[in-house]
C-alpha positions as CSV (number, residue, x, y, z in Angstrom):
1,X,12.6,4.2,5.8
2,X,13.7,7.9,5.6
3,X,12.7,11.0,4.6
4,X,11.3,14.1,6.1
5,X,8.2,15.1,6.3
6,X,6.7,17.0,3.8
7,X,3.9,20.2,4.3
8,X,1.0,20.5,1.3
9,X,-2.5,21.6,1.6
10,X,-5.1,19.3,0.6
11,X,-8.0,21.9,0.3
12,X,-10.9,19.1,0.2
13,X,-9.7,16.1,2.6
14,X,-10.3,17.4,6.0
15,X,-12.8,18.3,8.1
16,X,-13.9,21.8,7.6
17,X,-14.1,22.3,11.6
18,X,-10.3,21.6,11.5
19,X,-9.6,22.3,7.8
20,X,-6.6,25.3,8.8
21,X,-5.8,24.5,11.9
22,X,-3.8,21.2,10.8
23,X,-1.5,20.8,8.0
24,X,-1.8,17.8,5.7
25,X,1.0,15.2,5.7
26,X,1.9,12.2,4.3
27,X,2.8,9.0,7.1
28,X,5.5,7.4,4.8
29,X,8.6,9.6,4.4
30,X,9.4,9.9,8.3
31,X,12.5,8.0,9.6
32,X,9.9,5.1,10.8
33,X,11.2,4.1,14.5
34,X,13.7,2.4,16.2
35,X,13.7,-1.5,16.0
36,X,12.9,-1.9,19.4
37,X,10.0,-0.5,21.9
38,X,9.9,0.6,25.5
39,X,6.2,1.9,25.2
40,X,4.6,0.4,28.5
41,X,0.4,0.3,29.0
42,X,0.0,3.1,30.3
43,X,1.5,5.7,27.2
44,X,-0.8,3.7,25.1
45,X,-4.0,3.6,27.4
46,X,-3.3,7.6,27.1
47,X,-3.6,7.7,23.2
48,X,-7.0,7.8,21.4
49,X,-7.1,7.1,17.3
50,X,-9.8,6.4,15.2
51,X,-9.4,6.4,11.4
52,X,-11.9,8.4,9.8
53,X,-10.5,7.6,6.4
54,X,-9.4,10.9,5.2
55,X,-6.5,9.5,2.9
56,X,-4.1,12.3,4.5
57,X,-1.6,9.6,5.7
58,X,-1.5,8.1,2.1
59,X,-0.7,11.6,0.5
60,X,2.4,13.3,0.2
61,X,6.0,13.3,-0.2
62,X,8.1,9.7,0.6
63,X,8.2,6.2,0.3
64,X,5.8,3.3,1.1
65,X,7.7,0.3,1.8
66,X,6.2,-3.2,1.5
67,X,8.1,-6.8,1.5
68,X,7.8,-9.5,-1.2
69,X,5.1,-11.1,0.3
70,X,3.0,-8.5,1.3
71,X,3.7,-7.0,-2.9
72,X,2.2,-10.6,-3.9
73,X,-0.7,-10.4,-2.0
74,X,-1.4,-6.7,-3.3
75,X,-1.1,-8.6,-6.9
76,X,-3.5,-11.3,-6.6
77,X,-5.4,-9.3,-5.1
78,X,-5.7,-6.7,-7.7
79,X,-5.3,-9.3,-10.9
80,X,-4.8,-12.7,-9.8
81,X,-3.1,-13.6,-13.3
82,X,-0.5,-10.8,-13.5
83,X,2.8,-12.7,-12.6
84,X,5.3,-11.4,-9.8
85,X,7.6,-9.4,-12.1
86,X,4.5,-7.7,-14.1
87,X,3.2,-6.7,-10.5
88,X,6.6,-5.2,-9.9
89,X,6.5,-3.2,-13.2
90,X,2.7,-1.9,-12.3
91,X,3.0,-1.2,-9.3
92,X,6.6,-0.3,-7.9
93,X,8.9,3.0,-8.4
94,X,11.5,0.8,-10.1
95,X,13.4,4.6,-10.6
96,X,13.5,4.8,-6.7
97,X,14.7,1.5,-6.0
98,X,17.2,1.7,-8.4
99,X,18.8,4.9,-7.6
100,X,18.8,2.9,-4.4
101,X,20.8,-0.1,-6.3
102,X,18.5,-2.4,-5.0
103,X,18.1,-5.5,-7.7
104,X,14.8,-5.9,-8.4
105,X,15.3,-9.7,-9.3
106,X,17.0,-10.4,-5.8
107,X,15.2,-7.9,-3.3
108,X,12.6,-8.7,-0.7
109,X,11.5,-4.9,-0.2
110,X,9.9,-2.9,-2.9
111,X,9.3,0.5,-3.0
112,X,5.2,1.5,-4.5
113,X,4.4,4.4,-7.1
114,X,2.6,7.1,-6.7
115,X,-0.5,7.4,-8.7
116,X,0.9,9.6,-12.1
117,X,1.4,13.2,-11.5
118,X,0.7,13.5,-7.6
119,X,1.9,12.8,-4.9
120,X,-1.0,10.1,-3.7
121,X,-0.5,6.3,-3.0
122,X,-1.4,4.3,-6.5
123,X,-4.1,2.7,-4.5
124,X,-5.4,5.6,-2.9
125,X,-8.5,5.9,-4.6
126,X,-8.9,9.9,-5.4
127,X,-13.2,10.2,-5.7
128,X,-13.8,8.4,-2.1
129,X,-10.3,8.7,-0.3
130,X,-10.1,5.2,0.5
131,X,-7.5,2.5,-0.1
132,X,-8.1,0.1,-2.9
133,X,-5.6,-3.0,-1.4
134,X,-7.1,-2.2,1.9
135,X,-7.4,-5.8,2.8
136,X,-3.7,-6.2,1.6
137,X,-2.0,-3.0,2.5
138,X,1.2,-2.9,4.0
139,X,2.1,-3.3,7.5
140,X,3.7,0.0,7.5
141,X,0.1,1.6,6.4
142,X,-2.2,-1.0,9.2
143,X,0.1,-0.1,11.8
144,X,0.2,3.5,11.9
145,X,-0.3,5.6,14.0
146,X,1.1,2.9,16.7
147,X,4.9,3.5,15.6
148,X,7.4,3.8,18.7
149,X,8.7,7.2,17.6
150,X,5.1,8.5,18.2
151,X,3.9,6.7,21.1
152,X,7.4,6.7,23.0
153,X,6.9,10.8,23.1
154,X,3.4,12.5,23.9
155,X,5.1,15.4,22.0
156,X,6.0,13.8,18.7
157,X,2.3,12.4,19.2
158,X,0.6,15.8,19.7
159,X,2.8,16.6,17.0
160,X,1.6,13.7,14.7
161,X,-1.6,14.9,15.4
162,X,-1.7,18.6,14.6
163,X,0.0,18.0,11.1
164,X,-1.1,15.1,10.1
165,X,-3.9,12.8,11.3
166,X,-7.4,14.4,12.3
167,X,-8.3,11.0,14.3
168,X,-5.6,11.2,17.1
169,X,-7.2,12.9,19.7
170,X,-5.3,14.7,22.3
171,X,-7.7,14.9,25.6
172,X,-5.4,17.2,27.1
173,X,-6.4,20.3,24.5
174,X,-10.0,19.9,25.2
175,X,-11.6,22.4,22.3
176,X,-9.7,20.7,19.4
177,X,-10.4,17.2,20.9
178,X,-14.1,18.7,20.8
179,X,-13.9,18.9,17.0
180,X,-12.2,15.8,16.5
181,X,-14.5,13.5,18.2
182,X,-17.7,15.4,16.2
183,X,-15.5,14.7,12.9
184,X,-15.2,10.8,14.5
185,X,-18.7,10.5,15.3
186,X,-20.3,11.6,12.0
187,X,-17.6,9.3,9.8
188,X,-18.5,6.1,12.4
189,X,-15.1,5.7,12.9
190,X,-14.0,3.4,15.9
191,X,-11.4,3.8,18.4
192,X,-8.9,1.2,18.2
193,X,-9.1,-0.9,21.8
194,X,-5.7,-1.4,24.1
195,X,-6.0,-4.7,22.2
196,X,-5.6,-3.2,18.8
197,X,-2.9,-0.6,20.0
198,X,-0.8,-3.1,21.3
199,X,-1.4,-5.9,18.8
200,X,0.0,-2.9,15.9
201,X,2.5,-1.9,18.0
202,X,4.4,-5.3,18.7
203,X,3.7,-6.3,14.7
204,X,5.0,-2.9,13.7
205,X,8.5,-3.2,15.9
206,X,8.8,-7.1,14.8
207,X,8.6,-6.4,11.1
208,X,10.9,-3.4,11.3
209,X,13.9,-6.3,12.1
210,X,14.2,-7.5,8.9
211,X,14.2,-4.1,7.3
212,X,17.3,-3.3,5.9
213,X,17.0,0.4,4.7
Protein backbone atom coordinates (compact mmCIF):
# COMPACT_ATOMS: atom_id res chain seq x y z
CA UNK A 1 0.00 0.00 0.00
CA UNK A 2 1.99 3.14 -1.18
CA UNK A 3 1.82 6.49 -1.77
CA UNK A 4 2.65 9.62 -0.08
CA UNK A 5 0.79 11.71 1.60
CA UNK A 6 -1.07 14.27 0.10
CA UNK A 7 -1.70 18.15 1.70
CA UNK A 8 -5.48 19.83 0.67
CA UNK A 9 -7.61 22.05 2.67
CA UNK A 10 -10.94 20.93 3.53
CA UNK A 11 -12.37 24.43 4.49
CA UNK A 12 -15.63 22.86 6.29
CA UNK A 13 -14.53 19.45 8.03
CA UNK A 14 -12.72 20.44 11.02
CA UNK A 15 -13.23 21.98 14.01
CA UNK A 16 -13.02 25.58 13.82
CA UNK A 17 -10.90 25.73 17.29
CA UNK A 18 -8.25 23.69 15.17
CA UNK A 19 -9.39 24.56 11.65
CA UNK A 20 -5.55 26.17 10.57
CA UNK A 21 -3.55 24.75 12.83
CA UNK A 22 -3.85 21.09 11.20
CA UNK A 23 -3.69 20.22 7.67
CA UNK A 24 -6.25 17.77 6.16
CA UNK A 25 -5.02 14.39 4.94
CA UNK A 26 -6.09 11.48 3.63
CA UNK A 27 -5.09 7.88 5.82
CA UNK A 28 -4.84 5.60 2.59
CA UNK A 29 -1.89 6.69 0.42
CA UNK A 30 0.92 6.20 3.16
CA UNK A 31 3.24 3.19 2.82
CA UNK A 32 0.89 1.25 5.54
CA UNK A 33 3.46 -0.52 8.05
CA UNK A 34 5.70 -3.23 8.34
CA UNK A 35 4.15 -6.71 8.53
CA UNK A 36 5.22 -7.26 11.90
CA UNK A 37 4.89 -5.17 15.39
CA UNK A 38 7.07 -4.58 18.36
CA UNK A 39 4.57 -1.98 19.98
CA UNK A 40 4.56 -3.12 23.73
CA UNK A 41 1.56 -1.82 26.38
CA UNK A 42 3.00 0.77 27.35
CA UNK A 43 3.36 3.07 23.69
CA UNK A 44 -0.21 2.16 23.38
CA UNK A 45 -1.42 3.00 27.01
CA UNK A 46 0.37 6.53 25.96
CA UNK A 47 -1.87 7.16 22.88
CA UNK A 48 -5.44 8.61 23.18
CA UNK A 49 -7.96 8.46 19.82
CA UNK A 50 -11.36 9.03 19.62
CA UNK A 51 -13.06 9.33 16.19
CA UNK A 52 -15.13 12.25 15.97
CA UNK A 53 -16.15 11.37 12.51
CA UNK A 54 -14.85 14.20 10.53
CA UNK A 55 -14.34 12.08 7.27
CA UNK A 56 -10.64 13.70 6.97
CA UNK A 57 -9.00 10.11 6.95
CA UNK A 58 -11.43 9.13 4.00
CA UNK A 59 -10.39 12.23 1.87
CA UNK A 60 -7.59 12.74 -0.23
CA UNK A 61 -5.03 11.47 -2.45
CA UNK A 62 -4.33 7.36 -2.55
CA UNK A 63 -5.61 4.05 -2.45
CA UNK A 64 -8.12 2.18 -0.24
CA UNK A 65 -7.32 -1.41 -0.30
CA UNK A 66 -9.88 -4.06 0.62
CA UNK A 67 -9.69 -8.07 -0.06
CA UNK A 68 -12.38 -10.14 -1.93
CA UNK A 69 -14.23 -10.79 0.99
CA UNK A 70 -14.42 -7.79 2.66
CA UNK A 71 -15.52 -6.18 -1.44
CA UNK A 72 -18.53 -8.91 -1.08
CA UNK A 73 -19.65 -7.82 2.04
CA UNK A 74 -19.52 -4.00 0.94
CA UNK A 75 -21.91 -5.46 -2.02
CA UNK A 76 -24.56 -7.21 -0.18
CA UNK A 77 -24.50 -4.76 1.88
CA UNK A 78 -25.17 -2.05 -0.42
CA UNK A 79 -27.51 -4.21 -3.01
CA UNK A 80 -27.76 -7.62 -2.06
CA UNK A 81 -28.65 -8.68 -5.78
CA UNK A 82 -25.73 -7.07 -7.59
CA UNK A 83 -23.41 -10.03 -8.46
CA UNK A 84 -19.54 -10.07 -7.55
CA UNK A 85 -18.31 -8.75 -10.90
CA UNK A 86 -21.17 -5.84 -11.14
CA UNK A 87 -19.82 -4.89 -7.56
CA UNK A 88 -16.36 -4.78 -9.02
CA UNK A 89 -17.53 -2.55 -11.94
CA UNK A 90 -19.42 -0.09 -9.26
CA UNK A 91 -17.41 0.13 -6.99
CA UNK A 92 -13.51 -0.47 -7.82
CA UNK A 93 -10.86 1.87 -9.81
CA UNK A 94 -10.60 -0.89 -12.41
CA UNK A 95 -8.07 2.00 -14.25
CA UNK A 96 -5.82 1.73 -11.05
CA UNK A 97 -5.68 -1.90 -10.70
CA UNK A 98 -5.01 -2.27 -14.15
CA UNK A 99 -2.16 -0.07 -14.65
CA UNK A 100 -1.14 -2.21 -11.74
CA UNK A 101 -1.80 -5.52 -14.07
CA UNK A 102 -3.65 -6.97 -11.49
CA UNK A 103 -6.50 -9.44 -13.24
CA UNK A 104 -9.51 -8.49 -12.04
CA UNK A 105 -10.99 -12.14 -12.63
CA UNK A 106 -8.07 -13.72 -10.53
CA UNK A 107 -7.28 -11.11 -7.75
CA UNK A 108 -8.19 -11.22 -4.09
CA UNK A 109 -7.32 -7.29 -3.51
CA UNK A 110 -9.31 -4.55 -5.13
CA UNK A 111 -8.57 -1.25 -5.20
CA UNK A 112 -12.18 1.35 -4.42
CA UNK A 113 -13.14 4.61 -6.50
CA UNK A 114 -13.28 7.72 -5.42
CA UNK A 115 -16.65 9.34 -5.47
CA UNK A 116 -16.55 11.27 -9.33
CA UNK A 117 -14.65 14.36 -9.50
CA UNK A 118 -12.98 14.44 -5.85
CA UNK A 119 -10.82 13.03 -4.21
CA UNK A 120 -13.34 11.46 -1.34
CA UNK A 121 -13.98 7.71 -0.56
CA UNK A 122 -17.25 6.50 -2.88
CA UNK A 123 -18.87 5.77 0.44
CA UNK A 124 -17.96 8.74 2.19
CA UNK A 125 -21.15 10.36 2.33
CA UNK A 126 -20.43 14.31 1.47
CA UNK A 127 -23.71 16.12 3.51
CA UNK A 128 -22.97 14.30 7.04
CA UNK A 129 -19.25 13.07 6.62
CA UNK A 130 -19.89 9.70 7.62
CA UNK A 131 -19.15 6.35 5.98
CA UNK A 132 -22.01 4.60 4.19
CA UNK A 133 -20.38 0.68 4.45
CA UNK A 134 -19.51 1.62 7.97
CA UNK A 135 -20.56 -1.78 9.22
CA UNK A 136 -18.49 -3.30 6.20
CA UNK A 137 -15.59 -1.04 5.74
CA UNK A 138 -12.26 -2.23 5.25
CA UNK A 139 -9.85 -3.33 7.78
CA UNK A 140 -7.46 -0.86 6.56
CA UNK A 141 -10.27 2.07 7.43
CA UNK A 142 -11.42 0.14 11.27
CA UNK A 143 -7.97 -0.10 12.16
CA UNK A 144 -6.52 3.20 11.85
CA UNK A 145 -5.02 5.04 13.59
CA UNK A 146 -3.56 1.73 15.40
CA UNK A 147 -0.99 1.02 12.40
CA UNK A 148 2.73 0.03 13.60
CA UNK A 149 4.37 2.89 11.67
CA UNK A 150 2.33 5.35 13.95
CA UNK A 151 2.39 3.71 17.23
CA UNK A 152 6.05 2.31 16.98
CA UNK A 153 7.18 6.24 16.85
CA UNK A 154 5.60 8.96 19.23
CA UNK A 155 6.89 11.26 16.42
CA UNK A 156 5.22 9.85 13.39
CA UNK A 157 2.16 9.84 15.92
CA UNK A 158 2.35 13.57 16.85
CA UNK A 159 2.93 13.76 13.32
CA UNK A 160 -0.29 11.76 12.30
CA UNK A 161 -1.92 13.94 14.53
CA UNK A 162 -1.12 17.55 13.56
CA UNK A 163 -1.93 16.81 9.70
CA UNK A 164 -4.30 14.60 9.77
CA UNK A 165 -6.67 13.29 12.56
CA UNK A 166 -8.25 15.92 15.08
CA UNK A 167 -9.03 12.84 17.59
CA UNK A 168 -5.45 11.73 18.46
CA UNK A 169 -4.66 13.65 21.28
CA UNK A 170 -1.14 14.30 22.29
CA UNK A 171 -1.17 15.04 26.27
CA UNK A 172 2.21 16.15 26.16
CA UNK A 173 1.21 19.67 24.12
CA UNK A 174 -1.36 20.55 26.70
CA UNK A 175 -3.19 23.72 24.87
CA UNK A 176 -3.91 21.82 21.61
CA UNK A 177 -4.93 18.58 23.62
CA UNK A 178 -7.25 21.34 25.33
CA UNK A 179 -9.11 21.88 22.03
CA UNK A 180 -9.19 18.44 21.02
CA UNK A 181 -10.88 17.02 23.90
CA UNK A 182 -13.66 20.12 23.75
CA UNK A 183 -13.97 19.05 19.84
CA UNK A 184 -14.34 15.09 21.40
CA UNK A 185 -16.68 16.04 24.07
CA UNK A 186 -19.25 18.00 21.94
CA UNK A 187 -19.25 15.10 18.97
CA UNK A 188 -19.71 12.18 21.94
CA UNK A 189 -16.90 10.53 20.55
CA UNK A 190 -15.37 7.69 22.76
CA UNK A 191 -11.82 6.85 23.38
CA UNK A 192 -10.95 3.59 22.23
CA UNK A 193 -9.95 1.27 25.52
CA UNK A 194 -6.35 -0.65 25.71
CA UNK A 195 -8.72 -3.45 24.59
CA UNK A 196 -9.69 -1.81 21.39
CA UNK A 197 -6.07 -0.49 20.70
CA UNK A 198 -4.66 -3.64 20.88
CA UNK A 199 -7.50 -5.78 19.40
CA UNK A 200 -6.86 -3.12 15.96
CA UNK A 201 -3.43 -3.34 16.20
CA UNK A 202 -2.81 -7.25 16.17
CA UNK A 203 -5.86 -7.49 13.30
CA UNK A 204 -4.20 -4.70 11.44
CA UNK A 205 -0.50 -6.50 11.40
CA UNK A 206 -2.21 -10.07 10.71
CA UNK A 207 -4.08 -8.92 7.63
CA UNK A 208 -1.13 -7.00 6.33
CA UNK A 209 0.53 -10.85 5.68
CA UNK A 210 -1.37 -11.73 2.98
CA UNK A 211 -1.03 -8.43 1.28
CA UNK A 212 0.84 -8.62 -1.67
CA UNK A 213 1.36 -4.96 -2.86
Amino acid sequence: MHGIHHIWTHPHIMHSRLHGRVHHMKLHPRQLCSRSSHVDEAQLRDKHFACTGCGICCTGSGNVWCSKGELDAIIQQRDSGMSFEQGVGEYCNVDAMRARNIDLHASEWFILKNAPGTDQCIFLNAENNHCMVYGARPLQCSTYPWWPELVESDKAWQHEAYTVCEGIVVMENSVDAVDRLDVIRETGAEFDTMEDKTRKLESFCTYLEDFPY
